[in-house]
C-alpha positions in Angstrom: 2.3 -6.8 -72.4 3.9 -10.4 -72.0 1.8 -12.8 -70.5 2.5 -13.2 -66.9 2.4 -16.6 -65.8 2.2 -15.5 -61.9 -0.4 -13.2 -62.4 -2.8 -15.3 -64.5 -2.5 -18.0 -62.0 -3.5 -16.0 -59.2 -7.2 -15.0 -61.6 -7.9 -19.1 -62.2 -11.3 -19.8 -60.9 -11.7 -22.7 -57.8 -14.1 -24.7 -60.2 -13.9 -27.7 -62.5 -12.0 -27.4 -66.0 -9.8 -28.2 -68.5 -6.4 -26.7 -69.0 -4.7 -25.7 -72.3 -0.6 -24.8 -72.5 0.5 -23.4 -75.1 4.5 -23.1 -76.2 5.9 -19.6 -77.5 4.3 -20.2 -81.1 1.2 -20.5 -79.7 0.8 -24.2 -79.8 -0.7 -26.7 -77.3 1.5 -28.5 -75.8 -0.5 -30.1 -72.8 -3.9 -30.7 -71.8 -5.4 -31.5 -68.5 -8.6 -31.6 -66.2 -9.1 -30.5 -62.7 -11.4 -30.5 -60.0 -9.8 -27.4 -58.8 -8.7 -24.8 -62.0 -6.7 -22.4 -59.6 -5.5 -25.9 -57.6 -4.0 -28.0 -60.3 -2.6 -25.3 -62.1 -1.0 -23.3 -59.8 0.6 -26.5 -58.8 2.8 -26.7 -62.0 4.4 -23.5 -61.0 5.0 -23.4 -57.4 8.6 -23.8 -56.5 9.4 -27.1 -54.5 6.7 -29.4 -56.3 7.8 -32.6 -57.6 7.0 -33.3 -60.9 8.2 -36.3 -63.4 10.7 -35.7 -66.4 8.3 -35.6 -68.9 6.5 -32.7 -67.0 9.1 -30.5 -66.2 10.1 -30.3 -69.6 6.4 -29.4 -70.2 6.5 -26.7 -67.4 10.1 -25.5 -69.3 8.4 -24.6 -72.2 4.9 -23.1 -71.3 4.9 -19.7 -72.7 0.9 -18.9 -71.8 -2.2 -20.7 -70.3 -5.7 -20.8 -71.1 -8.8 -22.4 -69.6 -12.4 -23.9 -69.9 -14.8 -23.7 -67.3 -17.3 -26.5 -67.1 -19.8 -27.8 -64.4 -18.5 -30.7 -63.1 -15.7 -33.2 -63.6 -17.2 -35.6 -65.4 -17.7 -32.8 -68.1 -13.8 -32.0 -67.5 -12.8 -35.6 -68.5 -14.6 -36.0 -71.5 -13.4 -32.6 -73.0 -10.2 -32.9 -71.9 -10.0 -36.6 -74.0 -12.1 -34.7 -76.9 -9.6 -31.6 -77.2 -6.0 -34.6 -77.2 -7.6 -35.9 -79.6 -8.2 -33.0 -81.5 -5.2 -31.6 -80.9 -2.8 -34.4 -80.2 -0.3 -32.0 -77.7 3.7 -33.0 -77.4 3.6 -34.1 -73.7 -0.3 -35.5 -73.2 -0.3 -39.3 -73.3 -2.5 -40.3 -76.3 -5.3 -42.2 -76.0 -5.9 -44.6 -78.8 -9.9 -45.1 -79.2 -13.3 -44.0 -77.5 -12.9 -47.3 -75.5 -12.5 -44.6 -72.2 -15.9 -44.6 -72.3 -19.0 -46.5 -71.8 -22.4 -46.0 -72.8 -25.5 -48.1 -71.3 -27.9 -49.1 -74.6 -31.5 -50.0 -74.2 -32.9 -52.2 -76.9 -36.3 -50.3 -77.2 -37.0 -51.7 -80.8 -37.3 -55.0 -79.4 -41.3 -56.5 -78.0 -39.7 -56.9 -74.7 -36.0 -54.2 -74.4 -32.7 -55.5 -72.8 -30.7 -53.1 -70.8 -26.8 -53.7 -71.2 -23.3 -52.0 -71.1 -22.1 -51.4 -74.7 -19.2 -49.6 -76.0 -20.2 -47.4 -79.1 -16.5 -48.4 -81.0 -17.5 -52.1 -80.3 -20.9 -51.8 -82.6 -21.0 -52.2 -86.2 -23.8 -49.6 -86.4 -22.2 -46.4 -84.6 -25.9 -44.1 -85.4 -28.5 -45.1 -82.7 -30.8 -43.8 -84.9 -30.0 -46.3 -87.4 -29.9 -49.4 -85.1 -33.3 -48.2 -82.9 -31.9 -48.7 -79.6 -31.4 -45.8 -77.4 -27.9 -44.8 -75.9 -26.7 -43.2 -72.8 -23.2 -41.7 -72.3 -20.7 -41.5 -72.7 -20.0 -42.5 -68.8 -16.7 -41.9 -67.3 -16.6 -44.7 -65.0 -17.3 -48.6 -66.2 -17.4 -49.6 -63.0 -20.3 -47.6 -61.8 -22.3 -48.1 -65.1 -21.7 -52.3 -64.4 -22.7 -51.0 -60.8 -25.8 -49.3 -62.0 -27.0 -51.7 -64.2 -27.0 -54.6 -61.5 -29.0 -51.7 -59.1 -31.5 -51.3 -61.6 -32.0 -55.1 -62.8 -32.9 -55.2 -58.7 -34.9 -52.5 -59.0 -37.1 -53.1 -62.5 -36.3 -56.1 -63.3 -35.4 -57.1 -67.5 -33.8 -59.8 -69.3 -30.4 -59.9 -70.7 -30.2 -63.0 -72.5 -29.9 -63.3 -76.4 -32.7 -64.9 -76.7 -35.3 -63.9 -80.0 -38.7 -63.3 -78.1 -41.3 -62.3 -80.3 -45.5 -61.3 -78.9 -48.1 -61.1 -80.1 -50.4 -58.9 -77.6 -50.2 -60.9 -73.9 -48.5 -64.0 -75.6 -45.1 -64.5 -76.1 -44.2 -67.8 -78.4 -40.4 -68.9 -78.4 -38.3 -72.0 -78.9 -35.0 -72.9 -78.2 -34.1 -75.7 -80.7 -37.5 -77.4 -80.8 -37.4 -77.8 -76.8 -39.6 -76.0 -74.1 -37.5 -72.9 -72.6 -37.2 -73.0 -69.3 -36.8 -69.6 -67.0 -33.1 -68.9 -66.2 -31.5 -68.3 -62.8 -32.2 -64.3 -62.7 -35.9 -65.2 -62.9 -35.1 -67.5 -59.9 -33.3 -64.6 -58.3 -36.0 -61.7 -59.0 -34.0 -59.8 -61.7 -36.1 -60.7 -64.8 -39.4 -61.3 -65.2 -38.8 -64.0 -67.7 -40.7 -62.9 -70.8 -39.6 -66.6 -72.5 -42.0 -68.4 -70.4 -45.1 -65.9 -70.0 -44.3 -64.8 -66.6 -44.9 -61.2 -67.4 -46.6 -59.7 -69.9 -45.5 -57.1 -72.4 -47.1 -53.9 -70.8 -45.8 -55.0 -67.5 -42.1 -55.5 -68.6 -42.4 -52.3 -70.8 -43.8 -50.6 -67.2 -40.0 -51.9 -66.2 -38.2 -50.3 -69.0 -39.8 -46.7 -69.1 -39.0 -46.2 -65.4 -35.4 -47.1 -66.5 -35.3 -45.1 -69.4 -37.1 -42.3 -66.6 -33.9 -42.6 -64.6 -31.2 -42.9 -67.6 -33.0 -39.9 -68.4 -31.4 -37.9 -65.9 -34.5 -38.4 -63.4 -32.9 -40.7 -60.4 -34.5 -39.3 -57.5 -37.0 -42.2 -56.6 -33.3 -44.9 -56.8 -31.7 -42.3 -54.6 -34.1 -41.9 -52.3 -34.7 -45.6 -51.5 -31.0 -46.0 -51.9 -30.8 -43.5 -48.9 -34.1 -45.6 -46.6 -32.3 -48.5 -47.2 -28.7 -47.3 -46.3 -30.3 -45.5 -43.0 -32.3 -48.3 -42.2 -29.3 -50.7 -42.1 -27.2 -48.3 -40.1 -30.3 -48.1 -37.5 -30.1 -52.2 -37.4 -26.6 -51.7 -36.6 -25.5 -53.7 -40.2 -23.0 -51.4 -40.7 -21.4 -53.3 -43.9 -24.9 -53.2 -45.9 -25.4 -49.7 -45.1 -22.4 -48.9 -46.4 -23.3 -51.1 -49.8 -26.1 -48.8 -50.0 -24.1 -45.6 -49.3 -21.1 -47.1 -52.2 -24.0 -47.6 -54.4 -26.2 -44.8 -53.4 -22.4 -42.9 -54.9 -22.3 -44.8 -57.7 -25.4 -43.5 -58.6 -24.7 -39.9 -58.3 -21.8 -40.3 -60.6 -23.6 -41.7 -63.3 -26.0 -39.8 -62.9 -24.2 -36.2 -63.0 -24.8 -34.1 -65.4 -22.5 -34.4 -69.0 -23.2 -31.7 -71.7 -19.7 -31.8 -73.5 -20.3 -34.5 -75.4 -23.9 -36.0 -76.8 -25.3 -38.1 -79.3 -26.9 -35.8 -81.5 -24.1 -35.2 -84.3 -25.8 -32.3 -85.4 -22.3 -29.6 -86.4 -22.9 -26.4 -84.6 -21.9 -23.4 -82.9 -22.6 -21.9 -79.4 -22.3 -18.7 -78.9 -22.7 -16.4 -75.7 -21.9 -12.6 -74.7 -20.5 -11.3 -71.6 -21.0 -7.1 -71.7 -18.9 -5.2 -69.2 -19.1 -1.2 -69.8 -18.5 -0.2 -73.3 -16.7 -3.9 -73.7 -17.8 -7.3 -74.7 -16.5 -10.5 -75.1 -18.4 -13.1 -77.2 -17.4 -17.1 -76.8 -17.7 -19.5 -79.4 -17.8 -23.1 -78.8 -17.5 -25.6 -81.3 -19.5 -28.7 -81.6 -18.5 -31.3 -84.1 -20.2 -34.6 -84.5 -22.1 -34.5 -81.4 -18.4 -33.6 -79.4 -16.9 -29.9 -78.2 -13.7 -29.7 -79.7 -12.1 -26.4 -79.4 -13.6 -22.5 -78.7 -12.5 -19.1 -79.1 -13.3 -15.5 -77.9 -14.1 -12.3 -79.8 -13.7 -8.5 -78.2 -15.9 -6.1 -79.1 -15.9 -2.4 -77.7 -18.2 0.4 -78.4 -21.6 -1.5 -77.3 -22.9 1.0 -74.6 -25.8 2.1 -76.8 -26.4 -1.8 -77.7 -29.5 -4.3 -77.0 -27.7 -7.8 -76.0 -29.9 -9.1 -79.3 -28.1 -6.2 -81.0 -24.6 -7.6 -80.0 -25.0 -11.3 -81.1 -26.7 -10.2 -84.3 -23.8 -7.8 -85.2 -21.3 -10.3 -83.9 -22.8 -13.1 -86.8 -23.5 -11.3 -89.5 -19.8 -10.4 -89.6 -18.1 -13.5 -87.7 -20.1 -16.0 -90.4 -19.4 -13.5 -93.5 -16.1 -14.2 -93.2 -16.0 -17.9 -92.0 -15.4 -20.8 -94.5 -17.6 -22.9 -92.6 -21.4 -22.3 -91.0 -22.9 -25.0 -88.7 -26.2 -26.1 -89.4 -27.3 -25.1 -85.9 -26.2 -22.2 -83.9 -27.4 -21.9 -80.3 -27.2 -18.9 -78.3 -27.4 -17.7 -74.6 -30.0 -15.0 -75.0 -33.0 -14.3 -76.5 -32.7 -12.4 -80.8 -35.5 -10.5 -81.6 -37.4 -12.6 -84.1 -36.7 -9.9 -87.3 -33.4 -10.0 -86.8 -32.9 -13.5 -86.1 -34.7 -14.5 -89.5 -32.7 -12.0 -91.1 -29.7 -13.8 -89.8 -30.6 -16.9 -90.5 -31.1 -16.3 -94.2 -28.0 -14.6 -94.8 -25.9 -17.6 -93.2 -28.4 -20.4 -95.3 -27.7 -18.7 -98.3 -23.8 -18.8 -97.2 -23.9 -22.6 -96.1 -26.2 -23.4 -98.8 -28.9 -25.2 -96.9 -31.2 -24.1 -93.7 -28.9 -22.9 -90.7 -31.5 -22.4 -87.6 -30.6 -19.9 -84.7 -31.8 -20.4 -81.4 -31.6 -20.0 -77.6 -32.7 -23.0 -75.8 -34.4 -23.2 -72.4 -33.9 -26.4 -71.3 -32.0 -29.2 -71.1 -28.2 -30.7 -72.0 -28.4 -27.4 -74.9 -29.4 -25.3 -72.4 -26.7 -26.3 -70.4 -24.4 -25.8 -73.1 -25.2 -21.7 -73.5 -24.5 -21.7 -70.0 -21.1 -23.0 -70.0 -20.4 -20.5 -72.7 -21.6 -17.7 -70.9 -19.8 -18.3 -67.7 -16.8 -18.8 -70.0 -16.9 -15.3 -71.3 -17.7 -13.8 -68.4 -14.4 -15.3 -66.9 -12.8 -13.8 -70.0 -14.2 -10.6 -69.7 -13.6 -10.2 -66.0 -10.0 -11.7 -65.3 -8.6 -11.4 -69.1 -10.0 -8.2 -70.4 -6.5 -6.4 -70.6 -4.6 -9.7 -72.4 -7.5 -9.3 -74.7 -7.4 -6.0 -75.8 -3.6 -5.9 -76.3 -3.8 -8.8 -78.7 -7.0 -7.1 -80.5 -4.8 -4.1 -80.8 -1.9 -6.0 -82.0 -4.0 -7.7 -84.6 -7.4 -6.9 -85.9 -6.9 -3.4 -84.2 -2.9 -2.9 -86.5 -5.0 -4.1 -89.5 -7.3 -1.8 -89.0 -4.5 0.9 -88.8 -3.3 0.1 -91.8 -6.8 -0.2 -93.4 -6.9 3.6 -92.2 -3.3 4.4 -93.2 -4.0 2.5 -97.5 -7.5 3.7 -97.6 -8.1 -0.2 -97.9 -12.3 -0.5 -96.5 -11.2 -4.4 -96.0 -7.9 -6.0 -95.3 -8.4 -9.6 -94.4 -5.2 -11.6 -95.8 -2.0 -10.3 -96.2 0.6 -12.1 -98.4 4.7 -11.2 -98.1 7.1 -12.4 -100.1 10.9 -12.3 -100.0 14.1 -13.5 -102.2 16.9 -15.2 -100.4 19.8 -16.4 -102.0 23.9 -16.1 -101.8 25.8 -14.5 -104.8 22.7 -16.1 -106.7 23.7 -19.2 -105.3 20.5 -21.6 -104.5 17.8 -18.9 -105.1 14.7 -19.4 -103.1 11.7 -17.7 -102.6 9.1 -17.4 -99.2 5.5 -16.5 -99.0 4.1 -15.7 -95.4 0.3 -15.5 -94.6 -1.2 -13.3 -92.2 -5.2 -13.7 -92.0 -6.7 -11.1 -89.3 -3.5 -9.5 -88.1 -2.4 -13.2 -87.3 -0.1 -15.8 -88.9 -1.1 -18.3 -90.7 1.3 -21.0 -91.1 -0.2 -23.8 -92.8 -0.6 -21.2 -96.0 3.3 -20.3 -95.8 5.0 -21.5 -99.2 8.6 -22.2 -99.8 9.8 -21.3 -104.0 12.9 -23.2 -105.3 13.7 -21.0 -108.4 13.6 -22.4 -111.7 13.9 -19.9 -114.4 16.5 -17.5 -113.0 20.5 -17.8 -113.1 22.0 -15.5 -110.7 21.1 -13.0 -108.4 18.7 -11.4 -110.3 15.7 -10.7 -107.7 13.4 -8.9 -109.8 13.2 -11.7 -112.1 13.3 -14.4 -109.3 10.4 -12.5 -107.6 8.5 -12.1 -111.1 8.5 -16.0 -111.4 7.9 -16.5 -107.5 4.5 -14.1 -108.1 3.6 -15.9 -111.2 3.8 -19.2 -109.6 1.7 -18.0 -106.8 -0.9 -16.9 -108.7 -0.6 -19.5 -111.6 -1.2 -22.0 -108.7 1.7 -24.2 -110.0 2.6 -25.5 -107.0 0.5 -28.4 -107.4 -1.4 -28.0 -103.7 -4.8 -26.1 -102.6 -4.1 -22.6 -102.2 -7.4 -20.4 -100.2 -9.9 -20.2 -103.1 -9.9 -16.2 -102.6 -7.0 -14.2 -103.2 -5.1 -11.5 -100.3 -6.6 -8.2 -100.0 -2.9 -7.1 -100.0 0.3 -8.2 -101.2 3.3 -6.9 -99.0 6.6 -6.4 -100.9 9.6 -7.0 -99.3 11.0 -3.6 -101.2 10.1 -0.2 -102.8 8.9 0.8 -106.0 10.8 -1.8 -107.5 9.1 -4.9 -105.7 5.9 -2.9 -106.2 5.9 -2.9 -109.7 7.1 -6.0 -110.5 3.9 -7.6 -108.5 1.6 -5.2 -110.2 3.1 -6.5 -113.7 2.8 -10.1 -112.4 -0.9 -9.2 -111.3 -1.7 -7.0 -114.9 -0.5 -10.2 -116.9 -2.5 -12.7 -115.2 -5.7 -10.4 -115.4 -6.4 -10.4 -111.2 -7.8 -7.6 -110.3 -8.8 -6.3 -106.6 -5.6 -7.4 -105.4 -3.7 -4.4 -103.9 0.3 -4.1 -103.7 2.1 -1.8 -101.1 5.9 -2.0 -100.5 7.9 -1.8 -97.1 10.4 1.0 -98.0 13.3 1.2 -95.8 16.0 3.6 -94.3 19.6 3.2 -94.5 19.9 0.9 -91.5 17.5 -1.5 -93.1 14.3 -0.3 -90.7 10.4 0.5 -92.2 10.3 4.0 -92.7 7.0 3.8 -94.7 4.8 1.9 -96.6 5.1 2.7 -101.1 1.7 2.6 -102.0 -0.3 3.9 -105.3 3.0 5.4 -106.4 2.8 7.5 -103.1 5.8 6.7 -100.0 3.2 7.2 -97.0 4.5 7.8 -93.5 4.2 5.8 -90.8 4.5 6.3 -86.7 6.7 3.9 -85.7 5.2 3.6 -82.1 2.0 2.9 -83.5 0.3 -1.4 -83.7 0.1 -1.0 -87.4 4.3 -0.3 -87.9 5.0 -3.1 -85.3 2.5 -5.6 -87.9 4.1 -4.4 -90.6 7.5 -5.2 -89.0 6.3 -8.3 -87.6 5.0 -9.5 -91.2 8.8 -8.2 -92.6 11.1 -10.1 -90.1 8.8 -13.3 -90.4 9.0 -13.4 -94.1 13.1 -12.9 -94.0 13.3 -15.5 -91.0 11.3 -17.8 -93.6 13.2 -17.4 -96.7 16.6 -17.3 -94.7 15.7 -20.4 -93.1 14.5 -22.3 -96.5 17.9 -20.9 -98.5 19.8 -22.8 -95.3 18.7 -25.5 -95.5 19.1 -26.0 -99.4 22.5 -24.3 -98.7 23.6 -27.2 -96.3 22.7 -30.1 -98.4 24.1 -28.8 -101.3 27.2 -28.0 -99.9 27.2 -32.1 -98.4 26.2 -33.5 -101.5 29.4 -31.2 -103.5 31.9 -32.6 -101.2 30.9 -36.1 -100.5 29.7 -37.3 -103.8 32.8 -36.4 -105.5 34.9 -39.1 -103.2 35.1 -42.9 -105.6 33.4 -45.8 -103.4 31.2 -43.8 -101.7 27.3 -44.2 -102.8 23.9 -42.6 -101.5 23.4 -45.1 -98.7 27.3 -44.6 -97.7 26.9 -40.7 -97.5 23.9 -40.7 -95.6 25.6 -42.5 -93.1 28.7 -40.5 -92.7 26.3 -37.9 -91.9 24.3 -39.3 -89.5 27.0 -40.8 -87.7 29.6 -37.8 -87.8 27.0 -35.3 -88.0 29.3 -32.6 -89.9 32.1 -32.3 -92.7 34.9 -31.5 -90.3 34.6 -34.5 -88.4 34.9 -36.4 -91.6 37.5 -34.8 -92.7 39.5 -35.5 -89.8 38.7 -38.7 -88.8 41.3 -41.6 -89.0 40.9 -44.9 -91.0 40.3 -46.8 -87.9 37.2 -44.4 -87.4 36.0 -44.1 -90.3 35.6 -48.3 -90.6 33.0 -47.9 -87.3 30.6 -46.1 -89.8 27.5 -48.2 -90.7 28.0 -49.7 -94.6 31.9 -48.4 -94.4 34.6 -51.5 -95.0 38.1 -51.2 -95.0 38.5 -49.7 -99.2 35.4 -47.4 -98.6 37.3 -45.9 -94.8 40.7 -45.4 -97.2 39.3 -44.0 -99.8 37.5 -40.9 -97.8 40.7 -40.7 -95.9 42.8 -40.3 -99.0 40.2 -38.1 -100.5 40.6 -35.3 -97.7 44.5 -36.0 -97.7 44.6 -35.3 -101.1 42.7 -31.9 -101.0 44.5 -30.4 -98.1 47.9 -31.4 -100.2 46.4 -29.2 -103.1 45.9 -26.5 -101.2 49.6 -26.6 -100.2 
């Protein structure tokens, strides 16, 4: 079932978010926030809306949509700048630094704190650990946090200058180049309570900063409510421009003040997980937390959890998620209470994966608590509007795989590894190497072989030295550390064997081979395994994986034998012509883009070429002149 773009829209919640397209091979292309998820989105594809160049094109190539729910839209902006970064899509404007966003730093280490606006990329010491001052933020508006910071130097008044003040008890000494300090104008104006000259001591200043670090804390009723006296009391007295000071900075406040769990300061890696159970289905959402920021998340369908505890579910759901991960956080948090036993038990499986103490946990309070709850609404969303989408692609993945499992007698199948000879007459012999991990492609592990060893089209032997170079690891870059569970020949018997000698020789064992054998029209008909040619339904998720993995690997090699293909057939023709060098070739190409037009251009145009004179122009001329002579 195709994604449909109308239909999806019409499920999108009315609540802030951030919004991920994706192109037909399934990568983000755009990224965006809204207030309104079913709003903004729905926006791109009503008929009639204007839109700018850029996002047209966008809209053009959307093939599917997803979404992240999140409280507010503060928490929207901030993940929306954390996943462009991650993900740098085609059509997002990139943003350059964490400059976006401010943070408000309180000196704490200091006998007598300052309160001031920092920006995090702007300090030498990025760890507020390391430098002892505390940090708030990241804020989404400077303005208000300048704003807020003037409110509150009004409200507790602290100092701001640079000033070293050191005390000893009630008694502050300090000197500014051998002269008496004097108090500056903010003491003058009631917005410090000049430490340099003794005007306040140090528990009364530090009375100042607490009830700041109270209200940076998250805890602004007592501002907002005088805020609100003082903005009612104005409008009573008729001063209708000071009340609404008060009310712009009674707003301020609230902004800074709302709630932001998407990104924090604790850099801690981890994981949080939460289950959404529907029936006999569930859907469990991961998000994941790196250095303190969320930057991506993913969904897992599980069916067959009627008879299930919730604890039951997320303990199931990790012990085989993290057995099969290459990376374990140090923390996972989850939405829902583990029983203890089963919780420890889980915890020492994943320490002794990660290799250090991995801590599970469902927290109860606060920005982590808030967290859990995100992820939970998330996969309720999922499981509610998405449930169908969800189950075709398990089928088409995890659920094939497990078809096949079923069909080899394999207990496991997690990577899959095709290969395929291309070449023309035994012209240009290449080889390809697909990946599928979990019923899915994975590109980044595709491999392109230029044969070496072989002359003409011999494709057993090609194959043989594509294998060996595979599993030699000759290709110079980092292949996974574990081998594929199965190796899918593009072939019978033949291809089979030849991988099981390549496999014998290099002494790797656990590696299984199976072949995709073929009918006279050059369609599966069955799968060669253990010497055996099984039968396979053809209307079934495991034959249309199988097919899948087949086409992708030919597309692949095809593509690669091209390519070499074209520039070999350039560099036969054009480096054969006197005069003309590297750097003259490689502009005739650019600039008349194929052979033909080379061929046929004049003199005249030929002397319009970049690095082409007058002798160079003749000479290509004659060249082609010459040739077509011959052939006469």
């Amino acid at each position: 079932m195709a994604f449909n773009i109308g239909e999806e829209v019409k499920k999108l919640p009315g609540c802030p978010g951030v919004y991920i397209m994706h192109d037909k091979t399934d990568a983000i292309i755009y990224v965006g926030k809204a207030v309104n998820l079913k709003n903004r989105v729905s926006s791109y594809f009503r008929a009639g809306t204007p839109h700018t160049q850029k996002i047209n094109r966008m809209i053009a190539n959307v093939d599917h949509f997803e979404y992240i729910v999140v409280d507010s839209e503060t928490e929207a902006l901030v993940l929306e700048c954390n996943l462009i970064k991650e993900h740098k899509p085609r059509y997002n404007t990139m943003l350059k630094d964490d400059k976006s966003y401010p943070y408000i730093k309180v000196t704490v280490n200091e006998d007598f704190p300052r309160v001031f606006f920092a920006r995090k990329s702007n300090i030498k010491d990025k760890s507020s650990k390391a430098d002892k001052a505390r940090y708030f933020g990241p804020y989404t508006c400077s303005e208000a946090v300048h704003d807020t910071i003037e409110l509150l130097k009004k409200l507790y008044p602290f100092r701001t200058c640079r000033m070293s003040i050191s005390a000893d008890g009630s008694n502050v000494t300090t000197t500014r180049g051998g002269s008496a300090v004097r108090a500056c104008l903010y003491y003058h104006l009631g917005q410090c309570g000049a430490p340099c000259i003794n005007a306040i001591s140090k528990e009364d200043y530090a009375k100042n900063i607490n009830k700041i670090l109270y209200f940076l804390d998250g805890h602004a009723d007592e501002v907002e409510k005088e805020l609100e006296e003082k903005m009612y009391h104005a409008s009573e007295e008729l001063a209708f421009e000071k009340a609404a000071m008060y009310r712009d900075k009674l707003k301020d406040v609230k902004r800074l003040m709302q709630s932001q769990k998407i990104n924090n300061e604790d850099s801690t890696d981890r994981d949080v997980i939460a289950a959404a159970v529907k029936n006999d289905d569930a859907v469990m959402q991961v998000f994941y937390i790196r250095h303190g920021k969320i930057l991506g998340r993913d969904h897992f369908y599980i069916k067959g959890v009627t008879d299930e505890t919730k604890s039951d579910i997320y303990v199931n759901f990790i012990n085989q998620y993290y057995s099969g991960t290459p990376y374990v956080p140090k923390e996972i948090l989850v939405a829902d209470e583990i029983e203890e036993k089963e919780r420890t038990s889980a915890e020492n499986m994943l320490s002794k994966i990660r290799g250090n103490k991995v801590t599970i946990r469902m927290p109860k309070r606060g920005d982590k608590e808030g967290l859990t709850e995100i992820a939970r609404k998330n996969a309720e969303m999922v499981i509610n509007k998405d449930a169908d989408r969800i189950k075709l692609e398990n089928a088409r993945t995890e659920g094939a795989v497990k078809e096949l499992c079923d069909l080899l007698d394999i207990p496991v199948i997690k990577r899959i590894e095709s290969f395929d000879i291309s070449n023309t007459s035994g012209f240009e012999s290449v080889g390809s190497m697909v990946v599928y991990e979990n019923g899915k492609p994975k590109k980044n592990d595709y491999r392109k072989f230029k044969i070496k060893s072989v002359e003409g089209p011999n494709d057993y032997a090609s194959m043989n030295e594509v294998l060996t170079r595979r599993f030699m690891h000759e290709e110079g870059d980092s292949f996974n550390s574990s081998y594929p569970d199965l190796i899918l020949m593009d072939g019978g018997r033949g291809q089979v064997n030849i991988a099981e000698e390549v496999l014998q020789k290099l002494n790797i064992k656990d590696v299984r081979v199976a072949g995709m054998v073929k009918d006279d029209r050059h369609r599966t008909r069955g799968i060669y395994f253990n010497n055996v040619e099984l039968p396979i339904d053809t209307h079934s998720e495991c034959f249309k994986l199988v097919t899948r993995i087949q086409d992708e690997t030919h597309r692949f090699a095809i593509t690669y034998h091209k390519l070499l293909r074209s520039k070999a057939s350039l560099r036969s023709v054009l480096d054969d012509i006197p005069g003309i060098g590297e750097a003259r070739k490689l502009a005739l190409i650019k600039t008349m883009q194929s052979i033909e037009k080379i061929k046929n251009a004049s003199v005249e145009e030929l002397m319009q070429v970049p690095r082409m004179n007058k002798k160079a122009a003749e000479s290509v001329y004659l060249f082609f002149r010459k040739k077509e002579d011959k052939k006469e």
